[in-house]
DOBAKOL-329465 format. One record per atom (N, C-alpha, C): atom name; chain; x, y, z; residue number from 1; residue in one letter. Coordinates in Angstrom, 2 decimals. Example, Ala and Ser with C-alpha at 12.3 -4.5 7.8 and 13.67 -1.06 7.14 Angstrom:
<rs>
R,kolvex,drentor,c1,c2,c3,padren,senu
R,N,A,13.19,-5.69,7.80,1,A
R,CA,A,12.30,-4.50,7.80,1,A
R,C,A,13.20,-3.30,7.80,1,A
R,N,A,12.85,-2.25,7.08,2,S
R,CA,A,13.67,-1.06,7.14,2,S
R,C,A,12.90,0.03,7.87,2,S
</rs>
This chain:
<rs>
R,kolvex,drentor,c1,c2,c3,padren,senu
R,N,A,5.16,9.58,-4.22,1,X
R,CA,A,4.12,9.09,-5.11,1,X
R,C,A,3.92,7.60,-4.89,1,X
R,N,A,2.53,7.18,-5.37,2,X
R,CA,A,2.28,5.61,-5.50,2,X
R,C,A,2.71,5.45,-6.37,2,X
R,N,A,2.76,4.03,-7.00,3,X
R,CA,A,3.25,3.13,-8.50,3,X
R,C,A,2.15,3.57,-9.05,3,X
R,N,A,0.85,3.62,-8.60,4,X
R,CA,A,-0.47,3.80,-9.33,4,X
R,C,A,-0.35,5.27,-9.87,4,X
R,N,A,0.12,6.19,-9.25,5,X
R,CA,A,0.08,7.74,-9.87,5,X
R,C,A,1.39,8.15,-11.00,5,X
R,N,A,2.06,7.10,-10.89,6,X
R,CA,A,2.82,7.01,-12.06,6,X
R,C,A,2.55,7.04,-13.47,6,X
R,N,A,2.73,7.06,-14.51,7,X
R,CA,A,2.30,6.32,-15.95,7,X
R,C,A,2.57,5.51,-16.16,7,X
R,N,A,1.83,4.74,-16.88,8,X
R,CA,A,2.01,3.07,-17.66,8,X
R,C,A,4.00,3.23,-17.73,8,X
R,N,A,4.25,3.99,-18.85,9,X
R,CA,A,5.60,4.13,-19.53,9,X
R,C,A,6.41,3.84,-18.04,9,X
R,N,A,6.70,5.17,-16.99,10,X
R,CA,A,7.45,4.84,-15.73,10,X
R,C,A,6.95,3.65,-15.20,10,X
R,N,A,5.94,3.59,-15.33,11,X
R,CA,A,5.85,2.27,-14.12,11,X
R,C,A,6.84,0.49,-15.09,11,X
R,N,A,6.54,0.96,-16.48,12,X
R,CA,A,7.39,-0.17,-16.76,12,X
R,C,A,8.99,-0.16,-16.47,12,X
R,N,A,9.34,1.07,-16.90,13,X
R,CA,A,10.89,1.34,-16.49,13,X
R,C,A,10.90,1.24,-14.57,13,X
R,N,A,10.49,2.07,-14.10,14,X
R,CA,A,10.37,1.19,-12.85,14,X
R,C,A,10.70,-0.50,-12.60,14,X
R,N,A,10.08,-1.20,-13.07,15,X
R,CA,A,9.62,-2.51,-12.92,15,X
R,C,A,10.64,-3.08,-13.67,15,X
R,N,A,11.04,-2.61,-15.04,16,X
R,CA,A,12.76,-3.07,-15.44,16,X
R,C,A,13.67,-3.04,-14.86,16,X
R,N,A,13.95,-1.60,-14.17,17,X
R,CA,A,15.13,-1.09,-13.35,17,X
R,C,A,15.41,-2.20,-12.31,17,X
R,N,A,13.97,-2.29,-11.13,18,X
R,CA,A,14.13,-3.10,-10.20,18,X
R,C,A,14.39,-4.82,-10.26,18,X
R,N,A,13.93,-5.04,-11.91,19,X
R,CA,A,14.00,-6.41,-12.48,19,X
R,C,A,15.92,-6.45,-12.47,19,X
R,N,A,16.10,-5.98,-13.46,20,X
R,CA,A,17.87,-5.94,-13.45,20,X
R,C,A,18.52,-5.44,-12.47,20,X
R,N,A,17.88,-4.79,-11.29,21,X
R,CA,A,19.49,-4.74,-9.72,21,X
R,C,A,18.55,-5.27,-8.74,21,X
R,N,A,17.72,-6.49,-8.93,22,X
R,CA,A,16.93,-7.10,-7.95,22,X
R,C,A,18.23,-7.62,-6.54,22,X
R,N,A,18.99,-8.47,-7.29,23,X
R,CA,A,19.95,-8.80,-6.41,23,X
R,C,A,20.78,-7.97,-5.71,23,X
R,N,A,21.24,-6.67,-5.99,24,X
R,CA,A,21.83,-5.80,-5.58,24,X
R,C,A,21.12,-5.29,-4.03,24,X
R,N,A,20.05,-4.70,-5.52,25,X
R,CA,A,19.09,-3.82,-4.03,25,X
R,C,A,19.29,-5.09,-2.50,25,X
R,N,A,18.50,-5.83,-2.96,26,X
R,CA,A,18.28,-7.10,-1.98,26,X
R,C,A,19.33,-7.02,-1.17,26,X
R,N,A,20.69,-6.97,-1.69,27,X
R,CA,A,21.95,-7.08,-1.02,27,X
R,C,A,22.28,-5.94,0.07,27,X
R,N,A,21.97,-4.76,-0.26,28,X
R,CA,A,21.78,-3.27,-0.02,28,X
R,C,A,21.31,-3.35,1.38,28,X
R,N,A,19.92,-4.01,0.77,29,X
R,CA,A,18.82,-3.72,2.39,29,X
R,C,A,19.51,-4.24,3.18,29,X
R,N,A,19.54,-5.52,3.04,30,X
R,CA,A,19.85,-6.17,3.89,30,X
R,C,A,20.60,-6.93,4.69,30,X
R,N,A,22.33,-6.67,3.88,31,X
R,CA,A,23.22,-7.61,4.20,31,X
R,C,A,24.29,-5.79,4.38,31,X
R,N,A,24.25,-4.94,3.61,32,X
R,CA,A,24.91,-4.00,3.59,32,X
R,C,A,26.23,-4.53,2.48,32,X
R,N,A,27.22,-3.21,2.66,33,X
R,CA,A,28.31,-3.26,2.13,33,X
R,C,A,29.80,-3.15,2.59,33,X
R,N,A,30.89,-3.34,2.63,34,X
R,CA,A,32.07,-3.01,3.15,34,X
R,C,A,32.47,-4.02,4.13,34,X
R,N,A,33.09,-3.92,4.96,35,X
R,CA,A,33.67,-4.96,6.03,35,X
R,C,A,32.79,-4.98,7.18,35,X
R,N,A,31.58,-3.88,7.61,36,X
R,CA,A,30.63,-4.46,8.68,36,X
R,C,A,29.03,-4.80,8.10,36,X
R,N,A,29.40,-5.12,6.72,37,X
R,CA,A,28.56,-6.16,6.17,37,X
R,C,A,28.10,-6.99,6.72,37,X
R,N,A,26.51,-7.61,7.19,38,X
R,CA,A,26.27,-8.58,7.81,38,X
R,C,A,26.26,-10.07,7.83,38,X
R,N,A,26.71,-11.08,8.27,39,X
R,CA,A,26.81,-12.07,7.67,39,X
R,C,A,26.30,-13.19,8.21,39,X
R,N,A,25.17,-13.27,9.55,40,X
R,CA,A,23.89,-13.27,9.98,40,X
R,C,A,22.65,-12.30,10.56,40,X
R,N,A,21.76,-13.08,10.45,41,X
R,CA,A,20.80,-12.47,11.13,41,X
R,C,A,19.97,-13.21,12.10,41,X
R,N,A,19.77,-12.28,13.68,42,X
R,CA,A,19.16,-12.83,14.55,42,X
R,C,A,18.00,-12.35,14.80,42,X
R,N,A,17.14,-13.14,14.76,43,X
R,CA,A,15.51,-12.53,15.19,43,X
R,C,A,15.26,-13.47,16.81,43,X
R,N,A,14.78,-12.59,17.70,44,X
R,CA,A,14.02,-12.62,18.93,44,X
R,C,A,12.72,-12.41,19.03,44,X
R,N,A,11.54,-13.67,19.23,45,X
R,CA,A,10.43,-12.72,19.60,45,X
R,C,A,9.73,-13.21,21.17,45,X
R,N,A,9.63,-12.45,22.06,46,X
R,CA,A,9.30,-12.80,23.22,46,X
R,C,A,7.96,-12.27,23.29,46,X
R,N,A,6.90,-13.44,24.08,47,X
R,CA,A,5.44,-13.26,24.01,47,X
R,C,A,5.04,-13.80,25.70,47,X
R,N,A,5.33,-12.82,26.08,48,X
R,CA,A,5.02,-12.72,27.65,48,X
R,C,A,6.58,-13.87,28.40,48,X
R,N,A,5.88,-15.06,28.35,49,X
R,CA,A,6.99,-16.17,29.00,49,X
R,C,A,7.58,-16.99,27.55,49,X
R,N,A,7.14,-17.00,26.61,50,X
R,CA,A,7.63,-17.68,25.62,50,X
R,C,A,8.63,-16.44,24.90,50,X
R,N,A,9.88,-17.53,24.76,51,X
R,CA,A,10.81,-17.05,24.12,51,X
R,C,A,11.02,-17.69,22.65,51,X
R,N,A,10.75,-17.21,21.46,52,X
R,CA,A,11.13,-17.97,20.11,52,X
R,C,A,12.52,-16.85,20.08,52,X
R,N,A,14.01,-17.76,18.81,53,X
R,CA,A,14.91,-16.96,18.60,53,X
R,C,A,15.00,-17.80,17.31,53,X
R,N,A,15.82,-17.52,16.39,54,X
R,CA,A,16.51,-18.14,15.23,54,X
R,C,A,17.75,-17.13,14.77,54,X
R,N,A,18.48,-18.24,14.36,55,X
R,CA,A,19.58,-17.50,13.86,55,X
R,C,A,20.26,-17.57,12.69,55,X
R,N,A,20.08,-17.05,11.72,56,X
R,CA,A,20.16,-17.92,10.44,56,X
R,C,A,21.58,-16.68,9.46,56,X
R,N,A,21.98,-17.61,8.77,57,X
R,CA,A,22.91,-17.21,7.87,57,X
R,C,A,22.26,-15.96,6.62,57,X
R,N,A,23.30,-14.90,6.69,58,X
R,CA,A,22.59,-14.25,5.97,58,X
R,C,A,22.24,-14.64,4.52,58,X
R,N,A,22.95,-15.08,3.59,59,X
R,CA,A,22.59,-15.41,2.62,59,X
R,C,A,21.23,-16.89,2.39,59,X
R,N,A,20.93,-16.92,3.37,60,X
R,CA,A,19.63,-18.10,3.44,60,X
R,C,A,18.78,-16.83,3.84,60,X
R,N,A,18.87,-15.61,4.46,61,X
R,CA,A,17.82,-14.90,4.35,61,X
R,C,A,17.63,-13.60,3.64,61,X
R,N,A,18.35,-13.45,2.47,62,X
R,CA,A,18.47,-13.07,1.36,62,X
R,C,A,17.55,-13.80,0.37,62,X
R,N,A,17.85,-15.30,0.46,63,X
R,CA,A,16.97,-16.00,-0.76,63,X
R,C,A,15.62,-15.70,0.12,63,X
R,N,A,15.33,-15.83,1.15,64,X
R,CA,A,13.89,-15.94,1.88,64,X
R,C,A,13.38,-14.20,1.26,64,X
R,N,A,13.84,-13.23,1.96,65,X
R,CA,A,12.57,-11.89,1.38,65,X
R,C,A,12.97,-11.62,0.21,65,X
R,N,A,14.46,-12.26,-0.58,66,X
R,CA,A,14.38,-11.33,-1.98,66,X
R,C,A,13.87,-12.09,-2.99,66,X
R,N,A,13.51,-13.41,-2.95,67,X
R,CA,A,13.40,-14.40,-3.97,67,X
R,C,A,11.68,-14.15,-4.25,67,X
R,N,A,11.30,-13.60,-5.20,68,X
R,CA,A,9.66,-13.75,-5.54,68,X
R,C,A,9.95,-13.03,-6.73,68,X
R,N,A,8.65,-12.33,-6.97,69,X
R,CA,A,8.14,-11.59,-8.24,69,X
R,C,A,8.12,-10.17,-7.56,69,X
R,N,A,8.34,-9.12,-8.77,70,X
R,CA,A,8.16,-7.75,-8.42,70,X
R,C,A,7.07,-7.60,-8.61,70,X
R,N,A,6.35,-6.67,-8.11,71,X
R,CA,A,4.73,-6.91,-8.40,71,X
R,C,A,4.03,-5.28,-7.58,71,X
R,N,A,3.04,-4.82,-7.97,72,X
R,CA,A,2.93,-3.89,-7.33,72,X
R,C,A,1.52,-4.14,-6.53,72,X
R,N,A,1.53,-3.37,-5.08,73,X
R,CA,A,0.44,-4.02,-4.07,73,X
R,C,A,-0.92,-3.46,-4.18,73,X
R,N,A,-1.65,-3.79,-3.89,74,X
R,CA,A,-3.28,-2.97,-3.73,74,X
R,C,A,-3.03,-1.60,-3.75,74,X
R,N,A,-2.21,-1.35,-2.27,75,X
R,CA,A,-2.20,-0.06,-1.84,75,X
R,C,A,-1.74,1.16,-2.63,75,X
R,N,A,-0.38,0.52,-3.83,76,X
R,CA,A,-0.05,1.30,-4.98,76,X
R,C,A,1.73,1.54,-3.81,76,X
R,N,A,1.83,0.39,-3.37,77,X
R,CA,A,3.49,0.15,-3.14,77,X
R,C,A,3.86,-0.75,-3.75,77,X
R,N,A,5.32,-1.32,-4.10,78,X
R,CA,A,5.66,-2.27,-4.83,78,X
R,C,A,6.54,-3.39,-3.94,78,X
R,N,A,6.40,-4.36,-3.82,79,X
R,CA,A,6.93,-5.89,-3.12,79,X
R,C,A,7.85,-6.61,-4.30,79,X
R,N,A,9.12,-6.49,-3.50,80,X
R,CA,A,9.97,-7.58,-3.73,80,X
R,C,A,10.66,-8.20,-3.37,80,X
R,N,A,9.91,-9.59,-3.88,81,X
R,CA,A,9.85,-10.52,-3.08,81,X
R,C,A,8.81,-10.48,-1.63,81,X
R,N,A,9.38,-10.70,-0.84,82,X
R,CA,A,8.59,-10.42,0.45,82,X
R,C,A,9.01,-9.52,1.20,82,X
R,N,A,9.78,-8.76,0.20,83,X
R,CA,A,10.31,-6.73,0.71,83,X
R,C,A,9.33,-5.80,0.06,83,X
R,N,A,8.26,-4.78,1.07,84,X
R,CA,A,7.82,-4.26,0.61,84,X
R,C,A,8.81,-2.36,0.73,84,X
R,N,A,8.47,-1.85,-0.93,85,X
R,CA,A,9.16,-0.65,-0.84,85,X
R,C,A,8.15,0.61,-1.07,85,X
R,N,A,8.40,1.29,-0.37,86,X
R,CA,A,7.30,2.59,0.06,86,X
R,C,A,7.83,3.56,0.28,86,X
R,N,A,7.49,4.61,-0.53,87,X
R,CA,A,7.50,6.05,0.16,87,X
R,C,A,7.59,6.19,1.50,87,X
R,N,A,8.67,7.07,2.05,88,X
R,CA,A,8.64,7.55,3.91,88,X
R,C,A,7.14,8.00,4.40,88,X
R,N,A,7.08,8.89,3.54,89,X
R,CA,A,5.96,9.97,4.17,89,X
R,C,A,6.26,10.58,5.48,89,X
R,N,A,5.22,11.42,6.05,90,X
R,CA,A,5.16,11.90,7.52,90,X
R,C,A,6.16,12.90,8.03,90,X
R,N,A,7.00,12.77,8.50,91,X
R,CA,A,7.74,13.74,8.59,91,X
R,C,A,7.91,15.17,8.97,91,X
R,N,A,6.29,15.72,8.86,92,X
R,CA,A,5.85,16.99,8.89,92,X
R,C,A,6.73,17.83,7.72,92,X
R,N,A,6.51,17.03,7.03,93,X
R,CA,A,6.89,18.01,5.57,93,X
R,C,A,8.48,17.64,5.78,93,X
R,N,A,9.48,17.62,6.15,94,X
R,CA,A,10.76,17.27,5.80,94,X
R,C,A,11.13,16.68,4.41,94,X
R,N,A,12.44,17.29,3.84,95,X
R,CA,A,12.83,16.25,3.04,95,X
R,C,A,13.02,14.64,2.98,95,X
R,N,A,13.00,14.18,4.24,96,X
R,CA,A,13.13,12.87,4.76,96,X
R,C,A,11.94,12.06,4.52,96,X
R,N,A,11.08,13.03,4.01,97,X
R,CA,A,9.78,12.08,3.73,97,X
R,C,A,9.61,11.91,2.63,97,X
R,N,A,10.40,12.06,2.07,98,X
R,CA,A,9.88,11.71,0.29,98,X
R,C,A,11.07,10.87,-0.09,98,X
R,N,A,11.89,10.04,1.32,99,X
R,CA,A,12.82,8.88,1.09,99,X
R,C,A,12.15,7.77,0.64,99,X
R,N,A,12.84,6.46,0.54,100,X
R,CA,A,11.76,5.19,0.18,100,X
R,C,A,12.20,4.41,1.46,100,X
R,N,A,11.64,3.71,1.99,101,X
R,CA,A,11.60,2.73,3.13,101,X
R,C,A,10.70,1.43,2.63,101,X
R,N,A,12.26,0.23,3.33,102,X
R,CA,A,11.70,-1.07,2.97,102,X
R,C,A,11.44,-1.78,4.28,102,X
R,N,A,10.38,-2.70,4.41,103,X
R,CA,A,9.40,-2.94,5.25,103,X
R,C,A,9.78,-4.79,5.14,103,X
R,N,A,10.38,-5.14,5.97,104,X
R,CA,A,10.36,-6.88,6.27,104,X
R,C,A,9.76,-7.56,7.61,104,X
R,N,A,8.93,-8.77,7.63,105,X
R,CA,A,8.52,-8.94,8.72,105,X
R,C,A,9.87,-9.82,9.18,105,X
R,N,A,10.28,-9.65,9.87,106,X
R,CA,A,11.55,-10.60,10.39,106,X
R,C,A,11.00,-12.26,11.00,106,X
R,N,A,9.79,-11.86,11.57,107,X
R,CA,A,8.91,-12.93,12.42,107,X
R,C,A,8.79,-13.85,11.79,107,X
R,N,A,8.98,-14.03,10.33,108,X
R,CA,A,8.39,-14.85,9.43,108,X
R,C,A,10.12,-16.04,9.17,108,X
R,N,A,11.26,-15.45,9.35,109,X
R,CA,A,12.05,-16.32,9.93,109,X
R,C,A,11.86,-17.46,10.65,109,X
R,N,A,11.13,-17.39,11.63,110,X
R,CA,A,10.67,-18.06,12.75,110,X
R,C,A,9.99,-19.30,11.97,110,X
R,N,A,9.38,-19.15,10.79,111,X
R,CA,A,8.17,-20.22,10.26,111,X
R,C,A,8.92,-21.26,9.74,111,X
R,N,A,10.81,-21.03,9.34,112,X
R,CA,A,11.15,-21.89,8.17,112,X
R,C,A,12.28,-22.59,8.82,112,X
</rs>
């Protein structure tokens, strides 16, 4: 489902839930858990002969996509921060498609 095909009522509990384990989730996506927990991240982007790289500490890119407002998008997905979270879809009908998948541009490392 979208946030939009939801009801007012879920979509606020929604929007609470994700308000109170903002930091968690955040932590989840993207740093993981246990001892191969990540504790940087490297982005590469090569554009024919130009090479950009950065390499940054994970917790500086934790504050970068998790730090904003929860907010829900045009499309009827919800962004937080500069993590967008969406339904899988596709799948050809599988259970695997009615997972949620979070969407980061990594490239945007590169800007800061």
């Amino acid at each position: 489902m979208f946030i939009n095909e939801l009801s007012s009522q879920d979509q606020e509990a929604l929007f609470g839930f994700l308000k109170d384990n903002q930091t968690l989730i955040i932590n989840d996506i993207l740093k993981g858990r246990g001892k191969f927990s990540a504790e940087w991240m490297l982005v590469i982007m090569r554009d024919e002969e130009l090479i950009k790289w950065v390499l940054k500490p994970i917790n500086e890119v934790l504050n970068f996509f998790g730090n904003g407002e929860i907010k829900k998008s045009p499309k009827g997905s919800v962004s937080i921060g500069r993590i967008t979270m969406q339904r899988k879809g596709g799948d050809s009908g599988r259970p695997s498609a009615n997972m949620l998948q979070f969407k980061i541009d990594p490239t945007k490392l590169l800007e800061i």
